[in-house]
N, C-alpha and C positions, 0 to 999 in steps of 0.2 A: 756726798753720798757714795758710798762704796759698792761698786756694780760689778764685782765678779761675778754674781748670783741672780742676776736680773732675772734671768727667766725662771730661778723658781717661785715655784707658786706660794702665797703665801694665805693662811687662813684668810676668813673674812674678816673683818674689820666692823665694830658694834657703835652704833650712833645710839645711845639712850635719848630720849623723849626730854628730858628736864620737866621745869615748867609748863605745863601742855597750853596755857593762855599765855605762856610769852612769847619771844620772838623766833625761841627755839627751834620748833615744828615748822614752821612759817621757811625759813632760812634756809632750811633741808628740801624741803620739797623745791624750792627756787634752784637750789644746789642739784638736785635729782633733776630737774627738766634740763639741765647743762649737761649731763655725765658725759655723753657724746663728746661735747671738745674741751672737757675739763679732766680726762682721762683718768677718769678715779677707780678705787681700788674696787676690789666686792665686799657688798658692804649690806650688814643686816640692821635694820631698824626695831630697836627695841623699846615698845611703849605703846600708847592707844593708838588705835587706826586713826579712831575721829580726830585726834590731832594734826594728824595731817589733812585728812578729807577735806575740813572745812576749809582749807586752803587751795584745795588740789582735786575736784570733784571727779577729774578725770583722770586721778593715779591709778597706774596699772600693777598692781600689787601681787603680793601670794603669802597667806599665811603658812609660816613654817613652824615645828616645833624645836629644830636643832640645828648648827651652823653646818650640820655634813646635809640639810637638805639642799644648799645652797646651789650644788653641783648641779642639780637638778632643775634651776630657776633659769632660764631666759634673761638673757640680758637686758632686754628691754622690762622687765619686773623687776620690782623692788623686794624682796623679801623681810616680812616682817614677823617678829614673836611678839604677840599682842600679848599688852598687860592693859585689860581694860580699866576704864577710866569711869568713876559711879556716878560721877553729876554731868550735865552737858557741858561742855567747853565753848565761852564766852573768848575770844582772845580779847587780852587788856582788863580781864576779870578774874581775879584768886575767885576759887573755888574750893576750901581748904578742905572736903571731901575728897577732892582729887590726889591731894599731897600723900595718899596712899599709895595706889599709882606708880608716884614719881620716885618716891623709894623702893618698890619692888624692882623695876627699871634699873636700876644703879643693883639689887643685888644680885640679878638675874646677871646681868652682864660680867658682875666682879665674877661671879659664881662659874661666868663660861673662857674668862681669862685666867681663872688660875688651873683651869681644866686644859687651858691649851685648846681650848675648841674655836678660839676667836684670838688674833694674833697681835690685836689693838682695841682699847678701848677713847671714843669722844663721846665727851659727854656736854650735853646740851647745858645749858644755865640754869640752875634752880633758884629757887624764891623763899631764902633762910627761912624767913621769919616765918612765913605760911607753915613750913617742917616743921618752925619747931612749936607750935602749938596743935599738933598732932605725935606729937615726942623723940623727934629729932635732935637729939642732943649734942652732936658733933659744932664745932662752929661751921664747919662747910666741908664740901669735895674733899677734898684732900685729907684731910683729919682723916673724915667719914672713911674713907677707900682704905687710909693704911690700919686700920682699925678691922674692918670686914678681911683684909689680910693676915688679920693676926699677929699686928703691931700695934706697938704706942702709937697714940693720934701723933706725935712729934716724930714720927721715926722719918716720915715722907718728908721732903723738899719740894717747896714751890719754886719754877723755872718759869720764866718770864724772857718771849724769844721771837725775833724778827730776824730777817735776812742779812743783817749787819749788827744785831747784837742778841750776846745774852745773860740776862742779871737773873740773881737769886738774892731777894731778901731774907737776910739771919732771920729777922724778928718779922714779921707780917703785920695783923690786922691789931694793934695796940697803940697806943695815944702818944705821939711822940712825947708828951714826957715824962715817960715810962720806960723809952728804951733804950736809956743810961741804964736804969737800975735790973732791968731783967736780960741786959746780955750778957754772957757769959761765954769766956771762952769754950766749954764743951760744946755750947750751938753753932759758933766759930768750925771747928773741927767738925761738926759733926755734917756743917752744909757744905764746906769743902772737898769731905772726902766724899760724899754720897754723888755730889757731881762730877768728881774726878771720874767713878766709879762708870758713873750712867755716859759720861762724855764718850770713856773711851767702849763703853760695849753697846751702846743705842745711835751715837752722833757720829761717829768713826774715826774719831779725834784720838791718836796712838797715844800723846804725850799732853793731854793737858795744862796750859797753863791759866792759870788765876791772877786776875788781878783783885786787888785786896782795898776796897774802898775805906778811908779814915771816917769816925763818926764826926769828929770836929773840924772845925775849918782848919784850912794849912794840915789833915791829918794829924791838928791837936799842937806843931808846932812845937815836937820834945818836951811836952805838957806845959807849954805857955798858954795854949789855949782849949787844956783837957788833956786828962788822964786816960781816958779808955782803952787808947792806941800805944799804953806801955803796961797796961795792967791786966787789958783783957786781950787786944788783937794780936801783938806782938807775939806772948803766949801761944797761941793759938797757932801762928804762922811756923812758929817752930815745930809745931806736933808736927802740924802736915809737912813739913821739909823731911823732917825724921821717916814720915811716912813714903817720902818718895815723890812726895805730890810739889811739881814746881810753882810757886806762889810767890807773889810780890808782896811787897812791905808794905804798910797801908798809905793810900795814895789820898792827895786831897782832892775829894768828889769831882770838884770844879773843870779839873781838869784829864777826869777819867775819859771819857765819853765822846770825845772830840775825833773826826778819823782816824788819826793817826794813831791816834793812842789806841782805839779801838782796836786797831790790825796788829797790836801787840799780846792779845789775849784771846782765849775761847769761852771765858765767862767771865763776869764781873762778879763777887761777894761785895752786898752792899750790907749796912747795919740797918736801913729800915726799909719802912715800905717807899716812901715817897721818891727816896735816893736811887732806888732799884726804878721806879714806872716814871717817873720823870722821864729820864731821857730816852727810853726804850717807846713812849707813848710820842714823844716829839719828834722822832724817828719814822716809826710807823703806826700811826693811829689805827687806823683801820686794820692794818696786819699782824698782830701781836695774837700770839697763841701761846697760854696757859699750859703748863707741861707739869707733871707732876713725875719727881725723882722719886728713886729709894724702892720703889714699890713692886712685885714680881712678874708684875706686866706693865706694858707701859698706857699711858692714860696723858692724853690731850684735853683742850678746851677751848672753844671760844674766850679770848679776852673780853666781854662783854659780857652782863648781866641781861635779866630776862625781861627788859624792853616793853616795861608793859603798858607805856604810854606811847609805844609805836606801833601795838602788837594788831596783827589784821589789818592796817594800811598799805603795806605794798612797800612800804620805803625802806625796811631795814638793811642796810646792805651785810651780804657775804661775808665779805673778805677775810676776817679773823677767822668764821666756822671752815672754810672752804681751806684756808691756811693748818689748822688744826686737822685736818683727815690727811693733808697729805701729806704733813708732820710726820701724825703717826704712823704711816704709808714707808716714810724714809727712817723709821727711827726703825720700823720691824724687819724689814730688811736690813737695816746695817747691826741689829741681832741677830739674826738670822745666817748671817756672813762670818760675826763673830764667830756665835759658835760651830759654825761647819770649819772657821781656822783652825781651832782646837785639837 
């Protein structure tokens, strides 16, 4: 992190609600009775009270309407913009009345980062399928945000990021065999340059380099064992050379990921999903936080879904949620640095 700038102050920082029955709410308030020796940013809670309450009977809150009340909040309170929630919240129970809610939440917040009035957004875990039978049409997060941006759902990159690494999967949530025939070298270039972009003005990374994971074993083996890595990746590595961006030649998966190798690069492009959260999950299970690129604000996440066969027991742990604030914490200052360079 780039700390010329430490002491200036930075907006608050918006935690949406997700899920109000998953482990979301739950995770925060555990997270919020720490803030004392986990020295977190200021930070506004955006979503029902009751979602917290039922966890937290004794939170000491204040309802606010805008992130410039915040100044005015006591640090031992939470400040919250309530979007209330129309059915009681069960945790470990969908409530698909509530999935109204959990969408106002997500555009109340996009609505106060593209305003500048909030300097990061995390966002708690949502529960697709509940959306989209109330008409959620996005596949998830990410799509949904660059979209309420006023991008193509593909314009955003998924970042996928622990303390010792960080991958981006080209291709995401599609059936590995499918993702010979829908990659394409423009997705290639296009998640290259978006995280060159975001490394060096969010991460503090001057000069970017990429490592370029192969889709077949051996990196295809001069096409002994696949074509992709001469017709699609190769292509692709050229653009971004041309573009300035330093990028390796596609490397066989097997042996990307291993220390060494690791300390050679500042992000890995991987061609699917499994390739990218494989090693990044067996590194740090519990700490991986969810980063989404490309977008005009930056937006974190829990690597975890909304737990809702944990949700109300007590056992969910932190780590990832607690990992993601103060992500986004390090990512808005080192913009923030940026552009005071300028």
């Amino acid at each position: 992190m780039n700390t010329h700038n430490v002491n200036k102050e930075l907006a608050p920082i918006a935690i949406t609600m997700g899920e109000p029955a998953g482990v979301g709410p739950e995770i925060f308030c555990n997270i919020w009775k720490q803030r004392s020796h986990q020295q977190l940013p200021k930070l506004i809670y955006i979503g029902s009270l009751d979602s917290l309450v039922i966890h937290d009977k004794t939170l000491d809150y204040v309802i606010i309407k805008s992130p410039d009340d915040v100044k005015a909040v006591p640090d031992h309170q939470l400040p919250i913009i309530e979007i209330e929630t129309q059915e009681t919240i069960k945790p470990g129970t969908l409530t698909p009345a509530n999935g109204h809610a959990v969408i106002s939440a997500i555009d109340m917040a996009v609505s106060l980062a593209l305003s500048g009035e909030i300097s990061a957004l995390v966002t708690s875990p949502i529960h697709k399928a509940a959306l989209y039978d109330i008409g959620f049409a996005s596949p998830g997060h990410t799509e949904y945000l660059a979209e309420r941006s006023g991008f193509k759902a593909n314009a955003s990159v998924m970042m996928l990021a622990t303390n010792s690494l960080r991958v981006i999967p080209v291709t995401t949530h599609i059936a590995l065999k499918d993702v010979s025939r829908k990659l394409t070298t423009d997705m290639i270039v296009h998640a290259g340059s978006v995280a060159c972009q975001d490394l060096q003005s969010r991460f503090g990374v001057h000069n970017p380099k990429l490592a370029v994971a192969g889709l077949n074993p051996h990196a295809g083996e001069n096409g002994a064992m696949g074509i992709e890595e001469v017709t699609h990746i190769m292509p692709a590595i050229h653009i971004l050379r041309d573009m300035g961006i330093e990028v390796t030649d596609p490397q066989p998966s097997d042996t990307l990921f291993h220390e060494e190798a690791r300390s050679q690069y500042d992000a890995a492009l991987c061609m699917y999903h499994d390739q990218a959260l494989i090693p990044l999950k067996t590194l740090d299970f519990w700490g991986g936080v969810n980063i989404t690129l490309g977008l005009p604000f930056i937006r974190t996440s829990p690597d975890h879904g909304t737990g809702l066969n944990i949700a109300g027991q007590g056992i969910a742990r932190p780590d990832s949620f607690y990992a993601a604030i103060k992500s986004a914490e390090a990512m808005a200052m080192n913009e923030l640095n940026a552009k005071d360079a300028k």
